[in-house]
C-alpha positions in Angstrom: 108.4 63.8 109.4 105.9 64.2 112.1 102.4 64.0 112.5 100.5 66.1 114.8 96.7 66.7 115.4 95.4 70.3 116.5 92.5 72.3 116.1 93.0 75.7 114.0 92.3 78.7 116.1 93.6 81.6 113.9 95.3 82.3 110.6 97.9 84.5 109.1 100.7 85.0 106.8 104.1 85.8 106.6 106.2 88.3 104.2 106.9 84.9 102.0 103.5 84.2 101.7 103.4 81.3 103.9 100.1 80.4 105.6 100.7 80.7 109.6 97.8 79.0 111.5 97.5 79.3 115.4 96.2 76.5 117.0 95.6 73.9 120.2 97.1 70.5 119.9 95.1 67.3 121.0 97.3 67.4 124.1 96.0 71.2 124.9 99.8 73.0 123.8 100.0 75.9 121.7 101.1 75.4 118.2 102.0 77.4 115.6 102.0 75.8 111.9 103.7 77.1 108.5 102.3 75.9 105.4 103.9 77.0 102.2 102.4 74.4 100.2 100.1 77.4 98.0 101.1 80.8 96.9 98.9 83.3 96.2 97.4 83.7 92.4 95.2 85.4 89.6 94.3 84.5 86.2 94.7 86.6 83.0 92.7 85.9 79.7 95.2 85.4 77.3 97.2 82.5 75.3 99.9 84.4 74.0 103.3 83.0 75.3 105.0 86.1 74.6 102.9 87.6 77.0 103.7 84.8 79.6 107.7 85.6 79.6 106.5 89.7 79.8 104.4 88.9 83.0 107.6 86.7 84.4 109.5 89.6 84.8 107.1 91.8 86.8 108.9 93.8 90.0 107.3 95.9 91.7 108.5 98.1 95.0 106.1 99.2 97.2 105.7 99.1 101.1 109.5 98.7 101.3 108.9 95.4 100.0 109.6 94.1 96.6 106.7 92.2 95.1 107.7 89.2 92.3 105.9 86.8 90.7 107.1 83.5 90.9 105.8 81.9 88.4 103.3 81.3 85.4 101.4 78.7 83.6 98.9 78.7 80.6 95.6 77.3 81.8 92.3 75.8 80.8 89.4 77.3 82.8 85.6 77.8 82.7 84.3 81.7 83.1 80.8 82.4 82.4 80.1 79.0 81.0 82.7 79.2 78.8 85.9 77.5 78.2 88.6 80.0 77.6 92.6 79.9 78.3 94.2 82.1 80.7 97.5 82.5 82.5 97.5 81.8 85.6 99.8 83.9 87.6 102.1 82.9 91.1 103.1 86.3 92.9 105.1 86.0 95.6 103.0 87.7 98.6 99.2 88.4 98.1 99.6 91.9 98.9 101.5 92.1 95.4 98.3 91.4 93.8 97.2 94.5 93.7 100.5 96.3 92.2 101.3 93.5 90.1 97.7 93.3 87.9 98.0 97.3 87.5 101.3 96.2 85.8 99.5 94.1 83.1 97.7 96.9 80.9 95.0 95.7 78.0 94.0 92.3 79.4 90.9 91.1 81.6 91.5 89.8 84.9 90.0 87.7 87.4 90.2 86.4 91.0 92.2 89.3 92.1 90.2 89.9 95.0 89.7 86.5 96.7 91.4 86.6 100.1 94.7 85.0 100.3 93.5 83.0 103.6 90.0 82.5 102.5 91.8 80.4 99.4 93.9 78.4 100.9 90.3 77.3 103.4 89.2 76.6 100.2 91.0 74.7 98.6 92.0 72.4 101.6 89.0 72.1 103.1 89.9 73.5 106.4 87.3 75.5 108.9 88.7 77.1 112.1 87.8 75.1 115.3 87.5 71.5 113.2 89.9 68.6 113.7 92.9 69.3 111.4 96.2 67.7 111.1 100.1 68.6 110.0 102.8 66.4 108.4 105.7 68.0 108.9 109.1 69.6 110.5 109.1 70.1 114.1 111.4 73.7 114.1 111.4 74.4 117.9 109.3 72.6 120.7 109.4 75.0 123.5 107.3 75.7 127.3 105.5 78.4 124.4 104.2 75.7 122.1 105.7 73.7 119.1 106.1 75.5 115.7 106.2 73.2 112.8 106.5 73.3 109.1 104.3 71.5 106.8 101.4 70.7 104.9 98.2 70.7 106.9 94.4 68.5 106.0 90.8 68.1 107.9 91.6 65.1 110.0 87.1 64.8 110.8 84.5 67.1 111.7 85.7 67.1 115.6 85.2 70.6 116.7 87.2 72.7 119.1 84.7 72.8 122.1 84.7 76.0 125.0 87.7 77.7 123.7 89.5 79.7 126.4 88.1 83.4 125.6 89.2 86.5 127.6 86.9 89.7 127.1 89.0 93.4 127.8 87.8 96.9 128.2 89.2 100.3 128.6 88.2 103.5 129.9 89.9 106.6 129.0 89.3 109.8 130.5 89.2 112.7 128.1 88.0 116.2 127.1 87.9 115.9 123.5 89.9 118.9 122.9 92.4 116.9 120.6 95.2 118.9 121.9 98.1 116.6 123.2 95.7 113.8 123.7 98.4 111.1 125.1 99.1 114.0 127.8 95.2 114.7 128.6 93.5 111.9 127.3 95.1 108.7 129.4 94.3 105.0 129.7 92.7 105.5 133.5 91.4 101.9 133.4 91.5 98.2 132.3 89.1 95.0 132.9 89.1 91.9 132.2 86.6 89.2 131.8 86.8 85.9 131.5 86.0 82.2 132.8 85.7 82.5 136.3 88.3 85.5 136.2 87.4 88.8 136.6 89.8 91.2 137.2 90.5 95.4 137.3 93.5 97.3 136.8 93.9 101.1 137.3 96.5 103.7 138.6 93.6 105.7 140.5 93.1 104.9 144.2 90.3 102.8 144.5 89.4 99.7 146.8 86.8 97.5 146.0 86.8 93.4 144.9 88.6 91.9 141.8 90.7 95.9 141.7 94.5 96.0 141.3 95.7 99.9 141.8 99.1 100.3 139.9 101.7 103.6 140.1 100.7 104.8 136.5 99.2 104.3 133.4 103.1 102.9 131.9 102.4 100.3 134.3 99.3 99.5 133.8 99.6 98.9 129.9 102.7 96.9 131.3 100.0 94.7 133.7 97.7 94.8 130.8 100.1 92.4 128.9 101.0 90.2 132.1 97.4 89.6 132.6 97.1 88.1 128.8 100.2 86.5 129.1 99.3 84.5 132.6 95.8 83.9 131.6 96.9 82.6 127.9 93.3 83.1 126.4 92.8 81.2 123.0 90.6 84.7 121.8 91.0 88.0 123.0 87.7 90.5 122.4 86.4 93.5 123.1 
């Protein structure tokens, strides 16, 4: 097992319901972390067993993806000052939530709607930007970064200071006619800001400081994603 230290930049998750943070390690290196220590969840008010096993075998297809739940559990809880039993229920990706409570007819429901990502903050006591740490599997440890599996905790309250940011703009020329508007209505320009970087990008034939003129606007898009890749900006904005 190893043990790194990094600061949380961004958050995710994967078709398996895994938690994918993007982050900086100690050492400045890009790392990407999976944490599959919590699946996504909901509560239903009931205490019958029967309907336990019923809510076990719930499959649902949608989004070309099949959503399952995973598993249940008969639970003590406290809603509206009251101590009542509920099942709690385990699906397998948080966007199931949604089909899989429409599946369970004549019962109330609750926490349906907390975000997936917002949770898991929650209830590991993790902020974005603060001093966190992983205890896990190294899976590849590459020039890109090192992607590890494991489970993640606040190390302190150190915070991520001056993260790398890099600001972009377009400007499109355009008649709103909304005929063809790829044909009349192209990318004509792109800039960039950032820490002591300034830069523009655009097929039309202009000179002036910080400009690079490209052939056309497939190679500008094209410059547009050299630009992020070289300048390897923590956040991109707008």
């Amino acid at each position: 097992m190893t043990k790194i230290e990094f600061y949380p930049l961004d958050f995710d998750y994967d078709n398996s319901g895994d938690i994918l943070i993007y982050g900086k390690t100690t050492n400045n290196e890009r790392i990407l972390v999976k944490d599959s220590s919590i699946k996504s969840y909901f509560y239903v008010f009931s205490d019958s067993k029967s309907l336990l096993q019923e809510i076990e075998n719930i499959s649902v297809k949608e989004e070309n993806q099949v959503y399952k739940v995973v598993k249940t559990e008969l639970v003590k809880k406290k809603f509206s000052d009251k101590d009542i039993k509920a099942i709690k229920v385990y699906v397998s990706n948080p966007r199931g939530i949604k089909y899989i409570k429409d599946g369970i007819k004549g019962y109330e429901k609750s926490e349906t709607d907390i975000k997936f990502i917002k949770r898991y903050l929650t209830e590991n006591d993790i902020d974005p930007l603060v001093l966190s740490e992983v205890d896990g599997e190294i899976i590849e440890d590459s020039d890109e970064g090192i992607y590890i599996s494991g489970t993640v905790k606040r190390k302190n309250s150190e915070f991520f200071k001056n993260p790398k940011i890099l600001a972009f703009d377009i400007e499109v020329y355009g008649d709103f006619s909304g005929y063809q508007k790829h044909k009349q209505d192209p990318i004509i320009m792109i800039s960039f800001k950032g820490d002591e970087f300034s830069k523009v990008i655009t097929w039309k034939n202009i000179k002036a400081p910080h400009v690079e003129v490209v052939k056309n606007e497939r190679e500008l898009l094209e410059r547009f994603v050299e630009v992020i890749q070289e300048y390897k900006p923590d956040y991109i904005t707008g």
